[in-house]
N, C-alpha and C positions, 0 to 999 in steps of 0.2 A: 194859723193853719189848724183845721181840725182835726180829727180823726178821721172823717169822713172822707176829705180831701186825700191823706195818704191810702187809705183802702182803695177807692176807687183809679190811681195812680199808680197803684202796685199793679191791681188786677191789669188795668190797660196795659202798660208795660209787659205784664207776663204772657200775655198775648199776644201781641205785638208783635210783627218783625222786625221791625225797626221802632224800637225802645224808646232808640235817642228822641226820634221825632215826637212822643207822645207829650203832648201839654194840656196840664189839668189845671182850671184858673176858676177860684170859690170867692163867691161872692156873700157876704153874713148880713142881712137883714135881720129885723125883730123879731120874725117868727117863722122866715123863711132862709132858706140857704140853697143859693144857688150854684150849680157845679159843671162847668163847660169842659170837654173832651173832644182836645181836637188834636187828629190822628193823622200818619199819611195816607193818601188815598188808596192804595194798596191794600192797607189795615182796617180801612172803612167794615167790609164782608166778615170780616174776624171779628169785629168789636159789635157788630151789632147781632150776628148769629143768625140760626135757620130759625125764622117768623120770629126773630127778635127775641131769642130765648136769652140769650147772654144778656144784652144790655141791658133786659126786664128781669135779671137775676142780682146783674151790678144793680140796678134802682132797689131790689128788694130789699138785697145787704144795706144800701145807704139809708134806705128808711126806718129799718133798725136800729142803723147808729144814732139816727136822729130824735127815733121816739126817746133815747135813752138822756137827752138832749131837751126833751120836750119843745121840738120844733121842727120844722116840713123841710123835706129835701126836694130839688127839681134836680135830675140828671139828665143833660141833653149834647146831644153831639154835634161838632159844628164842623 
């Protein structure tokens, strides 16, 4: 488990109404890291924000963690 992995799992969660239901599941290839967030549908509108501000902000922070990583993140919501 990354770093990136708990960042992005804190943020959903802190969002979230419902905490319990959020699952974050990281996938680590060679030079890519893939991070799935899947929410209840309720939380869908919270996690992804007005024109997609929030979830293009959680990508921002994760591509951060990643440069630091020297490797690509994909964050997508399922």
């Amino acid at each position: 488990m990354t770093e990136i992995k708990d960042m992005v799992q804190f943020v959903a969660e802190s969002l979230a109404d419902k905490p319990e239901d959020v699952q974050v599941e990281e996938s680590v290839g060679e030079a890519v890291i893939m991070i799935e967030i899947k929410v209840a549908s309720e939380d869908m509108g919270r996690l992804i924000g007005r024109q997609g501000r929030t979830i293009n902000a959680i990508r921002s922070l994760a591509r951060v963690l990643a440069a630091k990583m020297e490797k690509k993140v994909s964050v997508e919501i399922i």
